[in-house]
N, C-alpha and C positions, 0 to 999 in steps of 0.2 A: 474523381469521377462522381462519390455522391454528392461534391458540393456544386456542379453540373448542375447535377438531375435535380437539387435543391432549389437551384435559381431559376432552370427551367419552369417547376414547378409554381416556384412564387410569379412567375412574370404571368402563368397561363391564369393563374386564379384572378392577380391582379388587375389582367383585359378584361374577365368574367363580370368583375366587380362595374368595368364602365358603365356607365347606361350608353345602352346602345340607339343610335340616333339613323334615322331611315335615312338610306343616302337619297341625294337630290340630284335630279339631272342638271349636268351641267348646261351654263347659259351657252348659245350658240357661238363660238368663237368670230370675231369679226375676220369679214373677209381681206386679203391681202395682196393676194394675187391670185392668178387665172396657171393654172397648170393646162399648157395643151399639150396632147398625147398625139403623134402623127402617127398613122402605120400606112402602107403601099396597098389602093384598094388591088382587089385580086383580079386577076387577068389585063393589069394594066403592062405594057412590054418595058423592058429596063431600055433597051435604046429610044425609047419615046421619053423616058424619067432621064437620063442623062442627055439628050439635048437641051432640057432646060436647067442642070444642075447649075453653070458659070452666073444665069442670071438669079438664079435661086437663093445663092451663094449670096452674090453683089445687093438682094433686096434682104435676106436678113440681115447682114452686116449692117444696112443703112438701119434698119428696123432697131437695133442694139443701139448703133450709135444717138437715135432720137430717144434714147429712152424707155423707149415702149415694150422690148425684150429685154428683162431681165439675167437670163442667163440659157443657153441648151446643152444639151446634151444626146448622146447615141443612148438609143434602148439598149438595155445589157441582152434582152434576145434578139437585139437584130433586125427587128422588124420597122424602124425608122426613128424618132427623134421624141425628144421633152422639151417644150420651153417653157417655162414662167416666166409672164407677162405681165406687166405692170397695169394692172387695171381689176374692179372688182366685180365682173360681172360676168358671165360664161359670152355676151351678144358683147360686148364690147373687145371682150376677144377674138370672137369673130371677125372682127369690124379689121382688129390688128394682123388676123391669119390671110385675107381678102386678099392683100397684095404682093402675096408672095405667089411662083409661078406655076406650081406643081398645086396650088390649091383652086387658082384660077383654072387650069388646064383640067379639074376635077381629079387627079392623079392619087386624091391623099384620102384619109379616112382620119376627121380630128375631133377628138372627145376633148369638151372646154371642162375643165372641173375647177370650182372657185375654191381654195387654200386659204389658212391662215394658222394661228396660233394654236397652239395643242391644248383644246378643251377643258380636256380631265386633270392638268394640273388645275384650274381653280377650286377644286377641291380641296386642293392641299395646301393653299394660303386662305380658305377661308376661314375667317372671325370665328373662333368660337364661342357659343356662347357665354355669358356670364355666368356663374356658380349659381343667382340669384332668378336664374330666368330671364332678369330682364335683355336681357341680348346685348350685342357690344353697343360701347357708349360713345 
């Protein structure tokens, strides 16, 4: 136990010792895909949304097969669908959401949110610097 509290010890003085360097905000992660969020706006009727399900159906399927959807999914509350979209722009997914038939019909409520790579790791492979100051070489 004291040789614990020993090593605890040594490690805390040790950090103490760093010089400590002001973090930097991370650069903007490049965009990769378009995450659209559907929900059902309110007071639309489900027998008006299920006459158009079969072609809804038949137009994302083509939508996936060209490419252009990447992948969907059900909302885990239930309130409608995810898909990631192959494109980088929040209007270009627009462009891809357009010809499906609950969005034509106005049926849907889609939030485009552009995605990519998780940021805050480039912190943790970046360069550090040299001992010397001069920076990496």
């Amino acid at each position: 136990m004291i040789l614990l509290r020993l090593s605890v010890f040594m490690l805390g003085a040790g950090m103490q010792m760093q010089p400590q360097s002001t973090p930097v905000a991370p650069a903007p992660a490049p965009v990769t895909e378009v995450m659209a969020m559907t929900s059902l706006k309110p007071g639309v009727a489900l027998p008006d949304v299920m006459k158009l399900v079969q072609e809804e159906v038949r137009v994302a399927v083509q939508l996936y097969l060209e490419g252009k959807v990447e992948r969907w999914y059900t909302r885990g509350d239930g309130k409608g669908a995810v898909l990631f979209l192959r494109c980088r722009t929040a209007e270009e997914g627009r462009v891809i959401m357009a010809d499906l038939p609950l969005v034509k019909a106005g049926y849907l409520n889609v939030e485009y949110i552009p995605v990519g790579p998780f940021s805050g790791l480039r912190n943790l492979v970046r360069p550090e610097p040299a001992a010397d100051g001069a920076g990496p070489h």
